[in-house]
C-alpha positions in Angstrom: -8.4 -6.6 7.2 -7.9 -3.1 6.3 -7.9 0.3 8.4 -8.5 3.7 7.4 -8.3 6.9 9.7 -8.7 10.5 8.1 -7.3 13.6 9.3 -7.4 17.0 8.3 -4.2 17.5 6.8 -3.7 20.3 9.4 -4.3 18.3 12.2 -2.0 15.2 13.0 -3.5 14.4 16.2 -7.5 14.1 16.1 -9.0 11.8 13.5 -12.4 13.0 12.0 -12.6 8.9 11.1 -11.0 5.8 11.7 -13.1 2.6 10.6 -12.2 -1.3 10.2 -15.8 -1.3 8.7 -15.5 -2.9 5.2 -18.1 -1.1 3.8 -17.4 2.3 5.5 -13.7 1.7 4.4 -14.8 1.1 0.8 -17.1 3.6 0.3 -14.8 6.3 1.4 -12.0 4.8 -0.9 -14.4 4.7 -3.3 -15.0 8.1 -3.6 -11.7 9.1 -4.6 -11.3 6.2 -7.3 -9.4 4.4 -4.7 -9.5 0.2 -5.5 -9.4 -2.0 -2.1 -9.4 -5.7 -3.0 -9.9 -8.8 -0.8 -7.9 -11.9 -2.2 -6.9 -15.4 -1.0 -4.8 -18.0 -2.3 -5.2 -21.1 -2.7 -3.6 -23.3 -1.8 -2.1 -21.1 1.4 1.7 -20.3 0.9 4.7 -20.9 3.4 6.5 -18.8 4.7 9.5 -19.0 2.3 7.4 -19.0 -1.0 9.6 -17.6 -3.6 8.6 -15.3 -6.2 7.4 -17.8 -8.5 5.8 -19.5 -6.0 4.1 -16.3 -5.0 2.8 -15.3 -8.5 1.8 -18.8 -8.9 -0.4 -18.9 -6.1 -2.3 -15.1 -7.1 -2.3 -16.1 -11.3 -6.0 -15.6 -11.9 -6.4 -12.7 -9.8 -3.6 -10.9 -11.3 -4.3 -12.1 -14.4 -7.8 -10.3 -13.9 -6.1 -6.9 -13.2 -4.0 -6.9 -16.3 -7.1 -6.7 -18.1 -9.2 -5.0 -16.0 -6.6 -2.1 -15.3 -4.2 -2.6 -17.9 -0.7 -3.9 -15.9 1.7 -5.2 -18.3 4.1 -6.2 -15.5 4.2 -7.5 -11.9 6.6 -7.9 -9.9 7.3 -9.2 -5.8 9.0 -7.1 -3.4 10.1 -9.2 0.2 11.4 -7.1 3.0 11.3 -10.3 5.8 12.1 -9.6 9.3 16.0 -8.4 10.2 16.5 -7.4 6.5 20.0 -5.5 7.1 19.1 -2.3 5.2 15.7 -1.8 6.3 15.8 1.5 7.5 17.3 2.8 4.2 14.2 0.9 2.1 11.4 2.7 4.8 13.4 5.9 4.2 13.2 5.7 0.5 8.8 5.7 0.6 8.6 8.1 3.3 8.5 11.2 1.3 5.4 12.7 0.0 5.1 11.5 -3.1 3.2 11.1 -7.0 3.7 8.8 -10.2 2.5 8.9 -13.1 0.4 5.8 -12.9 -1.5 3.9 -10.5 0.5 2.3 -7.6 -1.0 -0.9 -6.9 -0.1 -3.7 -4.3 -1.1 -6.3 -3.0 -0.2 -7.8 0.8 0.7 -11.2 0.8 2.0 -11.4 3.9 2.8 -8.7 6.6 1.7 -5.3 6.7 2.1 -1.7 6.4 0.6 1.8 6.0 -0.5 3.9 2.5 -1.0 7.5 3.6 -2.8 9.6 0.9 -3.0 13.5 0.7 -6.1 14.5 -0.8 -9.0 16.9 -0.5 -7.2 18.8 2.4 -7.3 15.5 3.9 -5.0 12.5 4.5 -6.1 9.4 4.8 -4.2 6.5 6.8 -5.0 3.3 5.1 -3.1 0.3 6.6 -3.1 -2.8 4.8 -2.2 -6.5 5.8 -1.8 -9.8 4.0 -4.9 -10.4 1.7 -5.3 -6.5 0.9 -5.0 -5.3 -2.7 -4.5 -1.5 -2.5 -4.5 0.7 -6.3 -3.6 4.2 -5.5 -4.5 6.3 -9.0 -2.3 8.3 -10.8 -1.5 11.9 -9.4 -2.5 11.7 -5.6 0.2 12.8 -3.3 0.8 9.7 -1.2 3.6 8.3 0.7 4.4 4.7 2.4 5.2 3.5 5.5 6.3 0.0 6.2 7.4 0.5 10.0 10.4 0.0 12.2 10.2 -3.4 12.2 9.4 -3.9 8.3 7.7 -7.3 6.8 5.9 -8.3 4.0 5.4 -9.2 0.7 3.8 -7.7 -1.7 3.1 -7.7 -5.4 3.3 -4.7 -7.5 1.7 -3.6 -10.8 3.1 -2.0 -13.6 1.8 -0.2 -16.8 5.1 1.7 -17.2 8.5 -0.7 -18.3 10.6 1.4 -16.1 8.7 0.5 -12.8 8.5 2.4 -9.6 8.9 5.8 -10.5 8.3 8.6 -7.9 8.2 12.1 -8.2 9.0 14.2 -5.1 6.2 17.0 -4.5 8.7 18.6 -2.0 6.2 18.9 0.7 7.1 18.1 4.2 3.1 16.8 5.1 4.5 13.4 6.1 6.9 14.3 8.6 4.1 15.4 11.1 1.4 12.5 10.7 2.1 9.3 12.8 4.2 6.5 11.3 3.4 3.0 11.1 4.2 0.9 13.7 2.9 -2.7 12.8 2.7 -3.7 16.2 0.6 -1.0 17.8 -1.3 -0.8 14.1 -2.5 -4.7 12.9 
């Protein structure tokens, strides 16, 4: 399940919120054209699904999206425990960030945390397996997968070219707390 805590963006330390509350959660996300999904696969996937396997298992629900939010491409990132260059992935989403369109995921397995800069607000949004996350166009955002990063995710695409970030130069993410999937999920 999903958690959200806002801050004020001036204030790192004392959360005006923080809610496991599906219905708080959503309503808040709601607000600011944020989508927050709940899916399940059947049949459950191992542990070493591959890709195929993966997008197998999630075919009508992405199949849904396309249409709904106009995707034309997924893809499956897999960042499993020990993964050699870790650090240097986590480093790479760290910085506050836009794109020109949406940035959608979804969790199939692990976890980690979507921080979004909006409103003179940011708000912590840490998803797990099961979580389908559709940040919109233009909100300054950044990513956090952890330390200790794992998970899988699938990722939705209007543009050919993919992930595409564009830096806003702001430092905002250096002084909120990172993800730490073991203190966090």
């Amino acid at each position: 399940m999903p958690h959200l805590t806002v801050y004020r963006e001036h204030d790192s330390v004392r959360p005006e919120l923080t809610t496991g509350d599906p219905a708080v959660l959503a309503g808040h996300l709601a607000m600011a054209g944020i989508l927050l999904e709940r899916w399940t696969a059947e049949p459950a996937l191992p542990a070493d699904a591959d890709t195929d396997a993966v997008l197998s298992a999630y075919t009508a629900s992405i199949q849904r999206l396309q249409r709904v939010r106009g995707y034309q491409s997924v893809d499956v990132v897999r960042i499993p425990p020990g993964k050699p260059d870790a650090q240097a992935l986590r480093a790479k989403f760290l910085d506050e960030h836009t794109h020109t369109e949406d940035e959608a995921r979804f969790f199939v397995e692990g976890s980690g945390a979507f921080y979004l800069h909006m409103d003179g607000r940011v708000f912590r949004i840490v998803c797990g397996a099961g979580d389908l996350l559709s940040v919109p166009a233009g909100i300054r955002h950044w990513f956090d997968m952890g330390p200790e990063p794992h998970f899988t995710a699938i990722r939705f695409f209007t543009r050919p070219d993919g992930w595409v970030a564009e830096p806003t130069g702001d430092p905002i993410s250096a002084r909120f707390p990172g993800y730490d999937r073991a203190a966090s999920v």
